[in-house]
C-alpha positions as CSV (number, residue, x, y, z in Angstrom):
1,X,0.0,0.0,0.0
2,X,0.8,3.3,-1.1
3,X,2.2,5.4,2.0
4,X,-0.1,9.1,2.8
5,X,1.5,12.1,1.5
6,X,1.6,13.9,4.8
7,X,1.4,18.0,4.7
8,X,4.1,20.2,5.1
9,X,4.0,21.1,8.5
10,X,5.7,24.4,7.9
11,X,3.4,26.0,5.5
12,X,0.0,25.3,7.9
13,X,-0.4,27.8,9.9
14,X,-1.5,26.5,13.2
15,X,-1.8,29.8,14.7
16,X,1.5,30.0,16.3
17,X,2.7,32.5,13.7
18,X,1.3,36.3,13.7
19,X,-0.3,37.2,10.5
20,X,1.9,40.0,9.0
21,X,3.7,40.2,12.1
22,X,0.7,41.8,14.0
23,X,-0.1,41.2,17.4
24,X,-4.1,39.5,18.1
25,X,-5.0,43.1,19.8
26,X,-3.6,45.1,16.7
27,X,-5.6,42.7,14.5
28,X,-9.0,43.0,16.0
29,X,-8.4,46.5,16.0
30,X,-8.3,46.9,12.3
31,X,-10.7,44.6,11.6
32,X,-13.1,47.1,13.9
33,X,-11.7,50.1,12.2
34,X,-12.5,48.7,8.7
35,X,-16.5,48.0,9.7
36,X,-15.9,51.5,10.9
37,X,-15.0,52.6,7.2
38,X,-18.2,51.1,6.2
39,X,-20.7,52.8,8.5
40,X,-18.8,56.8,8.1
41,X,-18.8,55.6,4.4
42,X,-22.5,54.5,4.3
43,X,-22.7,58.3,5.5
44,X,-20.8,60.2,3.9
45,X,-22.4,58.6,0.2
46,X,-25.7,59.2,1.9
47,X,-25.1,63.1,2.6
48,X,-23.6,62.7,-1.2
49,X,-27.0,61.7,-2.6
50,X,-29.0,64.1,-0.4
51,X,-27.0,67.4,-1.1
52,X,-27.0,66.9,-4.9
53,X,-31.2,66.0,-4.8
54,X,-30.9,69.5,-4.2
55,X,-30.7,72.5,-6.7
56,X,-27.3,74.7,-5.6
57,X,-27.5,78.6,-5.6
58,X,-27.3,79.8,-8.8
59,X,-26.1,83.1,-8.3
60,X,-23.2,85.2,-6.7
61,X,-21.8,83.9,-3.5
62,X,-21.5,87.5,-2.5
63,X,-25.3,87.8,-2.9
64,X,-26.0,84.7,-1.0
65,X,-29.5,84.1,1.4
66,X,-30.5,80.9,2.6
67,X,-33.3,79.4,1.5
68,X,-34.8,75.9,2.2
69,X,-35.6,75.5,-1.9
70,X,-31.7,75.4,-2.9
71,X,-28.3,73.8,-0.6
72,X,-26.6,76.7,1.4
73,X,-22.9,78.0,0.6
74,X,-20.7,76.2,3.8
75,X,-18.3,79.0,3.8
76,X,-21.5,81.5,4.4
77,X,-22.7,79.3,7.1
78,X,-19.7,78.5,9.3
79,X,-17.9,81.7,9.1
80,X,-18.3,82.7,12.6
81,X,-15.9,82.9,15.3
82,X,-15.8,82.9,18.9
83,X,-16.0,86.4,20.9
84,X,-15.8,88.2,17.2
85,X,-19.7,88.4,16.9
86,X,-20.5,90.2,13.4
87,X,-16.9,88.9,11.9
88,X,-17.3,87.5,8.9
89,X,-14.6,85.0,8.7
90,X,-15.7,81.9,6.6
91,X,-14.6,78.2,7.4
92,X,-11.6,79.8,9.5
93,X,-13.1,78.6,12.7
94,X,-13.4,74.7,11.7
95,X,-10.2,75.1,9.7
96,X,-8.6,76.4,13.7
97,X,-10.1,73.0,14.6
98,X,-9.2,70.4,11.9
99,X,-5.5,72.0,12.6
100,X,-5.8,71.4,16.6
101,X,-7.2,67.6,15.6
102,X,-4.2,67.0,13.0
103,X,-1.6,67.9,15.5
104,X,-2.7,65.5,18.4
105,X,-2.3,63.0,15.7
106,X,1.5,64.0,15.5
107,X,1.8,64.0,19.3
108,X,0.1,60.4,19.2
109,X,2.8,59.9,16.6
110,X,5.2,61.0,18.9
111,X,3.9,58.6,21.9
112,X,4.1,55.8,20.0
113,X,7.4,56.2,18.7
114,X,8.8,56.8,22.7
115,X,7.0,53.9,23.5
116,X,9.1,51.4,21.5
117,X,11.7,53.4,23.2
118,X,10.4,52.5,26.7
119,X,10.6,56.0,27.4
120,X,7.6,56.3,30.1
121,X,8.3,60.2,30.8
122,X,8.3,61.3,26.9
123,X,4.8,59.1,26.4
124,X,3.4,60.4,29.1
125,X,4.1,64.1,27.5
126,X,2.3,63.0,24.3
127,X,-0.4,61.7,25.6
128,X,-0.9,64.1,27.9
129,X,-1.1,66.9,24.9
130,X,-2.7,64.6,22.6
131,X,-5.6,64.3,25.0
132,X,-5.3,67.8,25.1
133,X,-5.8,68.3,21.0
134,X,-8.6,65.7,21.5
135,X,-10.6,67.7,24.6
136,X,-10.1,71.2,22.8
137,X,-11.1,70.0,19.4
138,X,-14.6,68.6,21.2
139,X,-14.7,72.0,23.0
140,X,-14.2,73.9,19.7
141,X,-17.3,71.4,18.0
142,X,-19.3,72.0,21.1
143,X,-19.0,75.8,20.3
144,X,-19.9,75.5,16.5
145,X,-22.7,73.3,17.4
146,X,-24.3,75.9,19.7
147,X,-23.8,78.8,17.2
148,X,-25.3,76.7,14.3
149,X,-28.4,75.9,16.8
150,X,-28.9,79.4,18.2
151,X,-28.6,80.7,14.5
152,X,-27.8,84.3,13.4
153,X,-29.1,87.9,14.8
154,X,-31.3,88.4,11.7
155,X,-32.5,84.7,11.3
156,X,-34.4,83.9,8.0
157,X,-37.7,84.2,6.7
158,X,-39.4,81.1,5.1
159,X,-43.1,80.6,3.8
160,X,-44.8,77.3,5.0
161,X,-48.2,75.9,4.6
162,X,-50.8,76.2,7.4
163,X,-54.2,76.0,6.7
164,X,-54.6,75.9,3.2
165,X,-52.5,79.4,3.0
166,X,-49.0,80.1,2.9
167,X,-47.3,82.1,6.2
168,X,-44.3,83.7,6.0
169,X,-42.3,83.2,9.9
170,X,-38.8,83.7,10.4
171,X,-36.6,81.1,11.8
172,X,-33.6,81.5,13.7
173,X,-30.6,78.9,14.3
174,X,-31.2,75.1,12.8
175,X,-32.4,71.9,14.6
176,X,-34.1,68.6,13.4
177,X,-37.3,69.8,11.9
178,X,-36.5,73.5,10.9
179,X,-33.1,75.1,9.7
180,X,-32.2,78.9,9.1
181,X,-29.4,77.9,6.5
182,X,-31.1,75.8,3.7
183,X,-33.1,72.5,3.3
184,X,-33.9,70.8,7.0
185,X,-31.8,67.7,5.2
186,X,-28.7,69.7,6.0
187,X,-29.1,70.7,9.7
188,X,-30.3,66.7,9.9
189,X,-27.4,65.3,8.4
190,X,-24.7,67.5,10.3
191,X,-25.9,66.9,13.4
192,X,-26.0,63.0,13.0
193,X,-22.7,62.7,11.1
194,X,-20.5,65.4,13.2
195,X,-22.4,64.3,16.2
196,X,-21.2,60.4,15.3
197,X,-17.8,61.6,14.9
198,X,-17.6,63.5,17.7
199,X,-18.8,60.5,20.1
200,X,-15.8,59.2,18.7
201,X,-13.2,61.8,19.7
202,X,-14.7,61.6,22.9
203,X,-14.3,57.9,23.5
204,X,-10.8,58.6,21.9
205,X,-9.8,61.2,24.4
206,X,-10.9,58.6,27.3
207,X,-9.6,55.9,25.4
208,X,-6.4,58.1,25.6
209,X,-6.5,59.3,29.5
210,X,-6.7,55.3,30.1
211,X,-3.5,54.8,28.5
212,X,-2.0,57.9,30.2
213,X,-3.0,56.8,33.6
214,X,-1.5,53.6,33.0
215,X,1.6,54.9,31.8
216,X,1.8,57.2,34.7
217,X,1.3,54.4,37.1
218,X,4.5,52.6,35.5
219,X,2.0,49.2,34.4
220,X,3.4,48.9,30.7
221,X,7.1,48.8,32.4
222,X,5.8,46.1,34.5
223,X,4.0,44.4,31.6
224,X,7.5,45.1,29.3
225,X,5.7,46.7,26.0
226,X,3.8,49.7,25.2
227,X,1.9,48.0,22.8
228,X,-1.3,49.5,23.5
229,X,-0.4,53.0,23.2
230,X,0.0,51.5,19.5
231,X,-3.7,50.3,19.3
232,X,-5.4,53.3,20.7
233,X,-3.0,55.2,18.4
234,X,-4.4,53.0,15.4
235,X,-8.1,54.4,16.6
236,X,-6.8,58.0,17.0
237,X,-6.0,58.0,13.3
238,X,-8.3,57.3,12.4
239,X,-10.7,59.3,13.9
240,X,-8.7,62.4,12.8
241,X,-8.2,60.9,9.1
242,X,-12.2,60.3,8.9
243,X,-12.6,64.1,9.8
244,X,-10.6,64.8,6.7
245,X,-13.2,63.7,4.8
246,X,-16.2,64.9,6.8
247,X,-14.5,68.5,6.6
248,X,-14.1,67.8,2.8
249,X,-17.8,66.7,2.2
250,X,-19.2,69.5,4.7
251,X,-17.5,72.5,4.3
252,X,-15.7,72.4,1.0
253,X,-18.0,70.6,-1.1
């Protein structure tokens, strides 16, 4: 009788090996940032379809008023700025922001790198600001989110049906059934999608102290590897890249 060809032992992998040299942890955590991808994806096309349904302002940006019947101009709706009330100074505030969220992604940079160094003082720094960028950029959103709910000094006057006959009312400010700035679509969609985001800086930022407090408290010399200043950093960026593209589809677009 013919002896079995037996498999090479070598090429099964029997789980001893690391796929691609990443570490279980590291691998769950991409596998939960790409289902992430999908849902800020399913989002962002969604917004897509929405804001082109919608007719865009035809004439001078200059001459600009919102209207629910066309989409509003982003740079003539986020052009305000803290303690500067009547400065008109479009998209500069949430460009101040992006800025502050893109450099607590270099300090996180910074924390990772010291932590293959075993450098517990320099992390600690790093994190320490990078919670920071984190906190201030929430602070900053919490700010724009109160402007764009209280709405401007003038507000803006819309007709709606009532009765069989048209009324004309003005509305000030933007929530989830009447906006100031355009179609109710666009106060809908950037409450929901900033708002998603922003629950994920803030779980980021504690996501972030945790790691701080541990470093502080000397447990990743004791456990020999800083490995999971490397996972939450994996989470930070991308929280901070997906804001690329919500600043891109929001304000630019």
């Amino acid at each position: 009788m013919a002896a079995t060809a037996q498999p090479n032992v070598k090429n099964v992998w029997l789980g001893g090996v690391e796929p691609m040299k990443a570490s279980y942890g590291k691998l769950m955590m991409w596998f939960f940032l790409v289902s992430d991808t999908f849902t800020f994806s399913a989002l962002l096309v969604s917004y897509g379809l929405v804001r082109f349904s919608y007719p865009a302002y035809a004439g001078k940006v200059a001459d600009f008023v919102s209207s629910p019947a066309y989409w509003p101009i982003p740079e003539k709706v986020f052009d305000a700025l803290p303690f500067m009330h009547g400065l008109h100074a479009p998209l500069v505030f949430v460009g101040i922001m992006t800025f502050i969220l893109i450099l607590s992604s270099v300090t996180m940079v910074l924390a990772v790198e010291a932590g293959h160094r075993m450098d517990r003082a320099a992390v600690e720094k790093y994190m320490l600001w990078t919670i920071l960028g984190g906190a201030t950029f929430l602070g900053c959103q919490a700010w724009e989110w109160t402007h764009f709910i209280h709405g401007t000094d003038n507000g803006t006057v819309i007709k709606e049906l009532v009765d069989g006959s048209w009324v004309s009312k003005t509305v000030f400010g933007a929530n989830l059934t009447q906006n100031q700035y355009g179609p109710p679509a666009f106060a809908d969609l950037f409450f929901f999608i900033t708002g998603f985001h922003g629950t994920h800086v803030f779980s980021g930022v504690v996501l972030n102290y945790l790691i701080f407090y541990r470093t502080s408290t000397g447990f990743y010399d004791r456990r020999g590897s800083y490995e999971m200043v490397e996972k939450v950093g994996l989470y930070w960026h991308f929280v901070d890249l997906v804001w690329v593209f919500v600043f891109t589809f929001f304000y630019l677009v």
